[in-house]
PLY file of the C-alpha trace (Angstrom):
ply
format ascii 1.0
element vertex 533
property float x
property float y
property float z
element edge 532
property int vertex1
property int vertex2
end_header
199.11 16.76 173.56
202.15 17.10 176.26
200.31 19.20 178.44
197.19 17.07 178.50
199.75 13.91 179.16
200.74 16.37 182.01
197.78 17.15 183.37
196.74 13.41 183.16
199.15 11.84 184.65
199.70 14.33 187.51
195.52 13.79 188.32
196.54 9.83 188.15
199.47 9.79 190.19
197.71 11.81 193.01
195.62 8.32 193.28
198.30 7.44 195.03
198.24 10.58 197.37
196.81 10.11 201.09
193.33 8.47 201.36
190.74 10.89 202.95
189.41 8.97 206.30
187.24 9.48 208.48
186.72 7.35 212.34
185.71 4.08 210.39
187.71 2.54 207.22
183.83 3.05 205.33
183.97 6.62 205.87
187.06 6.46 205.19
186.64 4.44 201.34
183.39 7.08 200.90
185.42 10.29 201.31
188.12 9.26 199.12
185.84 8.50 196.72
183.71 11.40 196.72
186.91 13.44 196.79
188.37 11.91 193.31
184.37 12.14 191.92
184.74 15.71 192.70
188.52 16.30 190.30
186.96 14.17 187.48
187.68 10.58 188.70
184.73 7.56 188.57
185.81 4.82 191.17
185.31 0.91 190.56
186.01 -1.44 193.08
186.23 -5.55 192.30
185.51 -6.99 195.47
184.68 -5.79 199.00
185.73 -7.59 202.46
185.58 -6.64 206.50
187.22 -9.00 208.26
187.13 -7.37 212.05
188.47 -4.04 212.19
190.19 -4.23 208.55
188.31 -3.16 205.37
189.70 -4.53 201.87
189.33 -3.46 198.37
190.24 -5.39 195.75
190.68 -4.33 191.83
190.20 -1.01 192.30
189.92 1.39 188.98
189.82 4.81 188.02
188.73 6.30 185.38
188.78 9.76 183.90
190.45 12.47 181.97
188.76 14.37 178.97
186.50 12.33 175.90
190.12 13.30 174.33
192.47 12.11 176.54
190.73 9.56 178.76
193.15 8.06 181.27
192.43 4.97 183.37
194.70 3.93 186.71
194.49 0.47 188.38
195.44 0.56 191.83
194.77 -3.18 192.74
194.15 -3.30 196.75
193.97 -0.94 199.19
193.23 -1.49 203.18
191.44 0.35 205.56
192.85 -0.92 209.44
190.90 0.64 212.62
194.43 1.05 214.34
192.10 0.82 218.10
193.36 4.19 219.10
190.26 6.31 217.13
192.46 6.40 213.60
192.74 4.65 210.76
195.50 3.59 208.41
195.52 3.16 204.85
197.84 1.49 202.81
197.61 0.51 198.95
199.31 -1.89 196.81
203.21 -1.89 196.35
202.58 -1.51 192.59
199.67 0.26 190.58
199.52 0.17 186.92
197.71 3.10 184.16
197.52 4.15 180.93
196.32 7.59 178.59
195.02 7.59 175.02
195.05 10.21 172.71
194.83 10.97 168.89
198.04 12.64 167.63
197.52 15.76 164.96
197.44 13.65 162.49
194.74 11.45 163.84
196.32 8.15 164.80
195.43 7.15 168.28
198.21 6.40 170.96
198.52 4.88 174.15
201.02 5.55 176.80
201.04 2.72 179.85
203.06 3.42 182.79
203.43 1.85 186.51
204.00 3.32 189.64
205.45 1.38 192.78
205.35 2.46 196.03
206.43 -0.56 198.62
206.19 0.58 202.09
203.05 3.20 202.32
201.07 4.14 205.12
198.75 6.83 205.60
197.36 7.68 209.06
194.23 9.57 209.68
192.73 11.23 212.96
190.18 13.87 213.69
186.53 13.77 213.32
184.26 12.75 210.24
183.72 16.43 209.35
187.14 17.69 210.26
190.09 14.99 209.29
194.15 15.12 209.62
195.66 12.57 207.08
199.90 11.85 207.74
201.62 9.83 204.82
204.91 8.29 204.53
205.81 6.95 201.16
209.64 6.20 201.58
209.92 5.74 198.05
207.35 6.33 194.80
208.78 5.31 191.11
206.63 5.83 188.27
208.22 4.00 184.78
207.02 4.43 180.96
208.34 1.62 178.74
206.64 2.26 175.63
203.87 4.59 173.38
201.31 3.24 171.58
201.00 4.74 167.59
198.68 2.81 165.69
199.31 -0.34 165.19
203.21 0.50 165.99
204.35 0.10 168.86
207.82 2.26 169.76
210.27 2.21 173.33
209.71 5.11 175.88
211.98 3.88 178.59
211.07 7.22 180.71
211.70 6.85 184.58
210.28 9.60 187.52
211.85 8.61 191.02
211.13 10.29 194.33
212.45 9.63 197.71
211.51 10.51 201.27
207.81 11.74 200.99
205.93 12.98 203.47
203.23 15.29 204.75
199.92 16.05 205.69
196.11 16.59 204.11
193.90 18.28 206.17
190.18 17.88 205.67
187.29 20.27 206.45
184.04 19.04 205.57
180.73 21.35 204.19
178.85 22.71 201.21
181.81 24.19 200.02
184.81 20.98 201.08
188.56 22.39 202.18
191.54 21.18 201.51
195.06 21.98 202.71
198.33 19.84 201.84
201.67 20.07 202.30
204.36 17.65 201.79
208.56 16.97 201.12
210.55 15.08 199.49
214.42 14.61 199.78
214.68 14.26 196.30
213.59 13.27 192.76
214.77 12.26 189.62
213.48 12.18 186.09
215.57 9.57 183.41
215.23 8.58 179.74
217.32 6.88 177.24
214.60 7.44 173.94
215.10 6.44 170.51
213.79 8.75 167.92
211.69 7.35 164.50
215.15 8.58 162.50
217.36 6.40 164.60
218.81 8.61 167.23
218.72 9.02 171.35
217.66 11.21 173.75
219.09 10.27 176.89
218.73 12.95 180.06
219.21 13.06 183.88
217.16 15.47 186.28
217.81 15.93 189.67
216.46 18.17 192.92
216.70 17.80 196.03
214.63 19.57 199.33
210.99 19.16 197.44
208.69 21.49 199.42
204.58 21.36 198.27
201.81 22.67 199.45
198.42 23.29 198.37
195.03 24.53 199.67
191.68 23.73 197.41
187.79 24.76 197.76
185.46 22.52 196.14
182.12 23.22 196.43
179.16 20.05 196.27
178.51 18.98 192.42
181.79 20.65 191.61
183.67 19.01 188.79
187.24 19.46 187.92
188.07 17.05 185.86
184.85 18.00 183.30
184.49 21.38 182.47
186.68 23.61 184.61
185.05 26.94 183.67
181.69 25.85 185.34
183.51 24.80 188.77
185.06 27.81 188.94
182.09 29.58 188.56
180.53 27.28 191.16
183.40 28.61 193.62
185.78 25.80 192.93
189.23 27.66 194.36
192.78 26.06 194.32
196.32 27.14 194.77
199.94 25.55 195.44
203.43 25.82 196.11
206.83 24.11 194.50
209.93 24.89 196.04
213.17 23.25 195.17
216.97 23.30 196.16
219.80 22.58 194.06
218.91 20.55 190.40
221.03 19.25 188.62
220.27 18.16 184.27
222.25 16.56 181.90
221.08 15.56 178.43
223.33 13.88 175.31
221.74 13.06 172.10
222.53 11.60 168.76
220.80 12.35 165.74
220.95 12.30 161.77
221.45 16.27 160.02
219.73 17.64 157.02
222.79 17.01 155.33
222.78 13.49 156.01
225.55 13.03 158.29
225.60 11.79 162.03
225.71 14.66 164.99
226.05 14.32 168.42
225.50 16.87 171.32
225.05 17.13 174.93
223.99 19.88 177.67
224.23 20.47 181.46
222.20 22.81 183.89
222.97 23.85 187.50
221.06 25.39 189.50
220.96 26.61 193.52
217.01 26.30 193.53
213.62 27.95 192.24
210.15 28.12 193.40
206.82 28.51 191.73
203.64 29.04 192.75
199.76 28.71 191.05
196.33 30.14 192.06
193.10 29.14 190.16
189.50 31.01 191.29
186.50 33.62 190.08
189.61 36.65 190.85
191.55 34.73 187.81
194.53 33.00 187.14
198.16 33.84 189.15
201.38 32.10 187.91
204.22 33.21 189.57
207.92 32.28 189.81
211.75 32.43 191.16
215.00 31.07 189.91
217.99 31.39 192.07
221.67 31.34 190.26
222.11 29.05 187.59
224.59 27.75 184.57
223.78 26.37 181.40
225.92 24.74 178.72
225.10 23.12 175.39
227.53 21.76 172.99
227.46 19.73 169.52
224.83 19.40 167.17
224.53 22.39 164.62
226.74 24.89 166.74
230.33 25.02 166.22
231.50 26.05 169.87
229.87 25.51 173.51
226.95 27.73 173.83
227.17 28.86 177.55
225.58 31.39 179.72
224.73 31.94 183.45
221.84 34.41 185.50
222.37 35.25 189.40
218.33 35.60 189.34
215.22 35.38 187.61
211.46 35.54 188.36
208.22 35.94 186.22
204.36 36.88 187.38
201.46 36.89 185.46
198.26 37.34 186.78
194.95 38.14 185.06
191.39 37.38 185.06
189.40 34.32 182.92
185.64 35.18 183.73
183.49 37.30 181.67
182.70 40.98 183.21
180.67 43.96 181.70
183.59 46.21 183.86
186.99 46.36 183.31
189.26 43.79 185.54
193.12 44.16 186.80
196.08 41.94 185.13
199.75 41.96 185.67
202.65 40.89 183.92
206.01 40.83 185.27
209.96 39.67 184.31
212.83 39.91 185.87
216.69 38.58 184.96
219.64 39.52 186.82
223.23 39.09 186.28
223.10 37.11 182.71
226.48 36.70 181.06
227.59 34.57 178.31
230.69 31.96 177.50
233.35 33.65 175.73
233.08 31.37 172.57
230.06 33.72 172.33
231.79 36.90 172.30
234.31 36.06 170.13
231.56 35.51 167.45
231.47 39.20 167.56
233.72 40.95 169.42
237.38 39.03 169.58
238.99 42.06 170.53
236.67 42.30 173.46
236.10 46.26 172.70
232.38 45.69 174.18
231.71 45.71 177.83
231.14 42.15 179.04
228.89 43.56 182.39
226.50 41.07 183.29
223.14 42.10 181.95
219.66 42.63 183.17
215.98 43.04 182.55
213.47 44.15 184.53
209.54 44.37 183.42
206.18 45.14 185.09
203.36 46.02 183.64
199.85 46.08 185.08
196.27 47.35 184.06
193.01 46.44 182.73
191.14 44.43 180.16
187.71 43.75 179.37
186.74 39.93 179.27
184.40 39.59 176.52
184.03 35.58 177.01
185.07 32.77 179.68
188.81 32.30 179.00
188.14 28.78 180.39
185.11 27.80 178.61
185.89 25.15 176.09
184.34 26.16 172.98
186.61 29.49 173.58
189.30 27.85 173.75
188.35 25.45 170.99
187.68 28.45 168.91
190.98 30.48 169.66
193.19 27.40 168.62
191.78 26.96 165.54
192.18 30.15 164.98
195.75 30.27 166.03
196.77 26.82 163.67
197.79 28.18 160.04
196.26 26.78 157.06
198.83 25.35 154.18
196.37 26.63 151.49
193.01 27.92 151.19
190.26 25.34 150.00
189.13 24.92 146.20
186.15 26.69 145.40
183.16 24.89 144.81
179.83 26.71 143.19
177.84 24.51 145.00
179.11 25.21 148.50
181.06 28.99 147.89
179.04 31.87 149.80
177.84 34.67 147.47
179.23 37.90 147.78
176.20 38.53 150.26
176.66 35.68 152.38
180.45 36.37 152.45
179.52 40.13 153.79
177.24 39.00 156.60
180.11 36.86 157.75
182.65 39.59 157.82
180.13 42.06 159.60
179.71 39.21 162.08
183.15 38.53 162.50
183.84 42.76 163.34
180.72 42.87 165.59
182.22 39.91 167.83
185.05 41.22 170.48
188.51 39.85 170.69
187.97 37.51 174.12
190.51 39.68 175.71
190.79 43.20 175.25
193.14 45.95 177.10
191.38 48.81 178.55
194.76 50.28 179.96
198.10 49.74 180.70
201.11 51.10 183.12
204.29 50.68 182.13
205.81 50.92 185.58
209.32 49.93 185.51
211.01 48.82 181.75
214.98 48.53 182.63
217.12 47.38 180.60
221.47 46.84 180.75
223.66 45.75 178.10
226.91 46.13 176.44
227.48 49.29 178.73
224.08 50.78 178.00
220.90 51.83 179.71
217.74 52.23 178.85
214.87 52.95 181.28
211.12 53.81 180.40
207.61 54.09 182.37
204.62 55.63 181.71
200.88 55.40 181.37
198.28 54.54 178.51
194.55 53.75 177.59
192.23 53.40 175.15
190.02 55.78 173.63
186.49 55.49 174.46
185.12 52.16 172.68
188.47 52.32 170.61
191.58 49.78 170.33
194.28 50.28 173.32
197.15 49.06 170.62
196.41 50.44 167.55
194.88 53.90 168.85
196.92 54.57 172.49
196.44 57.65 174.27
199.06 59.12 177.15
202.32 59.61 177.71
205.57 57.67 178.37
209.08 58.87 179.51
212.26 57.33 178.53
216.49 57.65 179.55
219.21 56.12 177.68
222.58 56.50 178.91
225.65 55.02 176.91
223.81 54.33 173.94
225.94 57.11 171.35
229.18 55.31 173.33
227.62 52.19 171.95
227.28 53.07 168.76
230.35 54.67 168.62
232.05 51.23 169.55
229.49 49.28 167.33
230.94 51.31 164.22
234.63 51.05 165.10
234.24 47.49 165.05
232.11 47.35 161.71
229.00 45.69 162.94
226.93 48.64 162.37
227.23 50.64 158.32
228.14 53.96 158.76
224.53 54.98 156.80
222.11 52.92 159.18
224.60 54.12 162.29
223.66 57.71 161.27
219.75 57.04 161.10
219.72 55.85 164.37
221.42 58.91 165.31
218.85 61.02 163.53
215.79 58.73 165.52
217.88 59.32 168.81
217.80 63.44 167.78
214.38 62.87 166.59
213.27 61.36 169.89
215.56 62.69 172.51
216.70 65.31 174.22
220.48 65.79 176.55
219.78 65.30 180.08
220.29 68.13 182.24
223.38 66.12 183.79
225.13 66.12 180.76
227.66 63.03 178.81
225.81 60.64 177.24
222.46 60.68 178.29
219.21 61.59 176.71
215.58 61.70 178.03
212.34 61.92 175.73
208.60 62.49 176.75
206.25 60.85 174.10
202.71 61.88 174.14
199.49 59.66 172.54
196.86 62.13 171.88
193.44 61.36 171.61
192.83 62.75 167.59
196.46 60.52 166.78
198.85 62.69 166.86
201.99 62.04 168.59
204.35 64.07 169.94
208.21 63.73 171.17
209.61 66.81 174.03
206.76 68.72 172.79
207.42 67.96 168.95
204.87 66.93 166.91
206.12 63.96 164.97
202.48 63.07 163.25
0 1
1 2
2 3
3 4
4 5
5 6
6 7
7 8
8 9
9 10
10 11
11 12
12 13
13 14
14 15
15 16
16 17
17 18
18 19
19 20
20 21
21 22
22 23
23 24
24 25
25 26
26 27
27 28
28 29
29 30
30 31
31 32
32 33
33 34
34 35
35 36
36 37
37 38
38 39
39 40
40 41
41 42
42 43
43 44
44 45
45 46
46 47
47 48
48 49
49 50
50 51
51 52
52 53
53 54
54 55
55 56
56 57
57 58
58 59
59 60
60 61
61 62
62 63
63 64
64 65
65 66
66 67
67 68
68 69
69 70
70 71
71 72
72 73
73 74
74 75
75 76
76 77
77 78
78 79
79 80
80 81
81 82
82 83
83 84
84 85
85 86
86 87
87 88
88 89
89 90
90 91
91 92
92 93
93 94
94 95
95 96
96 97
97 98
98 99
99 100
100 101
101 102
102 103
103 104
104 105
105 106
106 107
107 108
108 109
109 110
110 111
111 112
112 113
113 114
114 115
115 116
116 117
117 118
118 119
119 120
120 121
121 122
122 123
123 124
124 125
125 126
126 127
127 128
128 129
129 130
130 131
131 132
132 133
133 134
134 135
135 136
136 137
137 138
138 139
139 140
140 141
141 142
142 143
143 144
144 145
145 146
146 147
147 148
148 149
149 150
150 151
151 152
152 153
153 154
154 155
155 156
156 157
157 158
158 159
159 160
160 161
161 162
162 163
163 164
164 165
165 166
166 167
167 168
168 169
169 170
170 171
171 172
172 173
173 174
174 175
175 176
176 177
177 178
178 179
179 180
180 181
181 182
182 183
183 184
184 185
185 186
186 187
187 188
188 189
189 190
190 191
191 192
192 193
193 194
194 195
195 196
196 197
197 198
198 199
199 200
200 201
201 202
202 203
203 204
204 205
205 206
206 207
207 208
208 209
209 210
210 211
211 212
212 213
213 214
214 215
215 216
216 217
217 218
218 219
219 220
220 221
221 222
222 223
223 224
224 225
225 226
226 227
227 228
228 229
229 230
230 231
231 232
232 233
233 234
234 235
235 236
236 237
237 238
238 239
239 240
240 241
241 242
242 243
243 244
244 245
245 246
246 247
247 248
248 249
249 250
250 251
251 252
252 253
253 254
254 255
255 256
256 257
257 258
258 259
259 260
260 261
261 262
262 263
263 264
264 265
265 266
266 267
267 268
268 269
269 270
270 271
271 272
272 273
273 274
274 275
275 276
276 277
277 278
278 279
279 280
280 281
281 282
282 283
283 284
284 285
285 286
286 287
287 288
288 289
289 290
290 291
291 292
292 293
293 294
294 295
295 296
296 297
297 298
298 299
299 300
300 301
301 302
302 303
303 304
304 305
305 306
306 307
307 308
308 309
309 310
310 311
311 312
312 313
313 314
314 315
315 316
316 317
317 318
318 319
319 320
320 321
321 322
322 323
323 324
324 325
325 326
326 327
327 328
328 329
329 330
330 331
331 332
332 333
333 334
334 335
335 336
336 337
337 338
338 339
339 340
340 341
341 342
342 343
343 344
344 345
345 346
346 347
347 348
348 349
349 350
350 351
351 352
352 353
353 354
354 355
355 356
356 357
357 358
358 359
359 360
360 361
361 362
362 363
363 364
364 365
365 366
366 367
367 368
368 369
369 370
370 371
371 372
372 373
373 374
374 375
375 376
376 377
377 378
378 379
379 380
380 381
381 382
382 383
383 384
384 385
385 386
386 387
387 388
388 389
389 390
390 391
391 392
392 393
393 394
394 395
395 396
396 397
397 398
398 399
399 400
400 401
401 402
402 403
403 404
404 405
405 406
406 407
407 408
408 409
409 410
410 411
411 412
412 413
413 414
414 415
415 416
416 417
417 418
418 419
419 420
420 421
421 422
422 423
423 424
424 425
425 426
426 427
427 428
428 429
429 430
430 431
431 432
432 433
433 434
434 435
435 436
436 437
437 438
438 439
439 440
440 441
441 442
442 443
443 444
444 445
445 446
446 447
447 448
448 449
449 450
450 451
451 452
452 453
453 454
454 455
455 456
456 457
457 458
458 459
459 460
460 461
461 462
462 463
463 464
464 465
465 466
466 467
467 468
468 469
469 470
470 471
471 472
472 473
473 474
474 475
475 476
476 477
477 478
478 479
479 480
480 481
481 482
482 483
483 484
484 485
485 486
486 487
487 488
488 489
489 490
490 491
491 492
492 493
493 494
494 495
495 496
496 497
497 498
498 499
499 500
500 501
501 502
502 503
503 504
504 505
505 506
506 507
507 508
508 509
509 510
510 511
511 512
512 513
513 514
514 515
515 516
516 517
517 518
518 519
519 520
520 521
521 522
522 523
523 524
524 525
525 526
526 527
527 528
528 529
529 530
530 531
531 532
């Protein structure tokens, strides 16, 4: 449900975005229409007035979302002005109200209303009717929640979204196939709550950032429809991408709550951070997320855990990429992960190690993998996606069986031959393990290698090629693990007999080992030449 909220709200609150104009305030009403039409969005307007140059629209409505979620957004009046100098300025009302409705899991339907005000906007358009610049100022955009909607129940949500300083440009390119490019700033924005839970406790948090940076570009083709069923507008050609970049943020959260034991608890966190950026793509060549956190601190205290739980990274970045569309060939995907310089509090370590006989180095992780996967069905196409959640939710029991409605041992055959003939949506043809790096604790361990399938077999149960591993301090490890009586003596010596098993000294020497393990294509597996199976 939170990420349809998201998505919802986001779609609503870009209502408020720059009007797409054109030389007269009609063209100017028509394109913003037809550009909402196009993400999902059916436009109402109450009343229509020209009064010399100036065009005004009164009650205006939109309506959208999914049969699911359906959202609505009420953005009262908006004017259209001929400014006399071949552009046109927009300008809506100071306050717009909205709501989404939903059923929860358990069926009861909610509602969640919200407002936005924005006192003082002005958007400014030149160009030409195919090929339009749009400039907005909104000095100041606040978007409040009060309450939720449960029933017949009807429960606080004092939630608050603030940004300051906005501005930017839209830049419109008309054709069969519309283009769209936007960037924008902010100085800053801030997200607030003060919630009271169903039990009697609070949430109460504080977000700031500051130095907003957005862009965007998006493709929409004629008949395209975003906000209906995504799959077919990508197919159509329906391309989009876009940019967050952030400086410092600032969070603080505090909460009070009721334990299993019945008594009160209290606790409270902090994060600080120098800045991240993220970026998205959307189109037929699949999905791209993609993302970088500068240095950051994070502290959380009370509640169940006896001491501060604290810990800090210098870095940290993530990219996944990989394709949604069905293909009869084999199509690229990539995922990636990076952390750099992660230490912990020393409350931490003295859970374990009060003597401090470990080394407290600052530890890192670096993945990438990349390779290939068959797409048996759309990713994106609802009734896959449909299909693969109920698959995913757990059962609590299985259902009583009934003579009248249980399948015969034939029927119940034919459905498990059915359900072996039909391919996993997303299958891996091969992989490359290019870089797998990790440091700890004084230790090393670094691995890459190579792997596929075997023809019209299972890439993960039934791999075939080779990988190469080094570990360096790990027997120093170990050796400081069992001095310290974390590790028995008995399981300390089987993972010295898998370390013989697996590897062999390094040609340098001290404690380092290296190990070659080979995927063959009857199943056999072999370690330095060894055969293990």
């Amino acid at each position: 449900m939170n990420l349809r909220l998201t998505s919802s709200a986001i779609a609503l609150a870009a209502m408020t975005a720059p009007a797409f104009a054109d030389v007269t305030p009609e063209q100017v009403w028509q394109s913003w229409v037809d550009y909402y039409q196009g993400a999902g969005y059916q436009i109402k307007e109450g009343g229509r007035e020209k009064a010399g140059d100036t065009l005004t629209l009164t009650d205006v409505v939109a309506a959208g979302g999914t049969a699911e979620n359906p959202a609505s957004f009420a953005f009262g009046t908006v004017t259209l002005s001929d400014t006399g100098d071949g552009k046109v300025r927009t300008v809506f009302s100071d306050r717009a109200t909205g709501s989404i409705k939903g059923s929860e899991a358990d069926g009861k339907s909610f509602e969640i209303p919200f407002t936005i005000d924005m006192p003082g906007n002005s958007t400014v358009t030149s160009g030409a009717p195919e090929d339009m610049t749009h400039e907005f100022n909104y000095p100041t955009i606040d978007i409040a929640l009060t309450t939720m909607k449960v029933g017949d129940k009807e429960n606080p949500l004092p939630i608050r979204f603030s940004i300051a300083g906005s501005t930017g440009t839209m830049h419109f390119v008309a054709g069969e196939t519309a283009k769209y490019e936007y960037k924008a700033h902010a100085e800053r924005m801030n997200a607030s709550g003060d919630i009271q839970t169903e039990d009697g406790g609070k949430i109460k948090f504080d977000t700031n950032m500051s130095g907003l940076e957005m862009s965007g570009d998006l493709a929409l083709p004629k008949g395209a429809n975003m906000g209906g069923d995504m799959n077919a507008a990508i197919k159509s050609g329906t391309a989009m991408s876009g940019s967050v970049k952030s400086g410092a943020m600032t969070a603080t959260f505090d909460f009070t709550a009721t334990g299993e034991d019945g008594q009160p608890q209290t606790g409270k966190g902090k994060y600080d951070g120098k800045g991240f950026d993220l970026t998205f793509a959307m189109s037929q060549d699949g999905l791209t997320y993609q993302g970088n956190s500068d240095a950051f601190t994070s502290e959380i205290s009370g509640g169940q855990f006896p001491f501060p739980i604290k810990y800090a990274a210098e870095s940290g970045s993530f990219d996944l990429q990989f394709p949604v569309l069905k293909s009869d060939t084999a199509q690229p995907f990539k995922l990636a992960y990076s952390l750099a310089g992660l230490t912990m509090g020393d409350e931490i370590w003295a859970l374990f190690d009060p003597e401090a006989k470990l080394p407290r180095d600052p530890a890192s992780l670096d993945l990438d993998l990349t390779g290939t996967a068959k797409v048996n069905e759309d990713l994106l196409d609802p009734a896959v996606m449909a299909a693969e959640a109920e698959a995913a939710t757990p059962t609590d029991a299985a259902p009583e069986a009934n003579p009248e409605t249980t399948p015969d041992a034939g029927d119940a055959a034919t459905a498990d031959a059915e359900a072996v003939a039909t391919p996993e949506p997303f299958v891996p043809v091969d992989l490359n393990i290019n870089q797998f790096a990790l440091s700890a604790l004084g230790a090393k361990i670094t691995a890459n290698g190579q792997l596929t399938g075997p023809e019209g077999g299972d890439l993960i149960q039934a791999p075939v090629g080779k990988l190469n591993a080094t570990f360096e301090g790990v027997n120093g490890l170990l050796d400081t693990l069992g001095s310290m009586g974390l590790v028995p003596e008995d399981q300390l010596m089987s993972v010295r007999m898998m370390l013989t098993m697996f590897g062999k000294p390094a040609a340098e020497g001290e404690d380092k080992l290296t190990t070659e393990l080979e995927f063959k294509e009857d199943g056999s597996l072999t370690a330095n030449g060894q055969q293990l199976r």
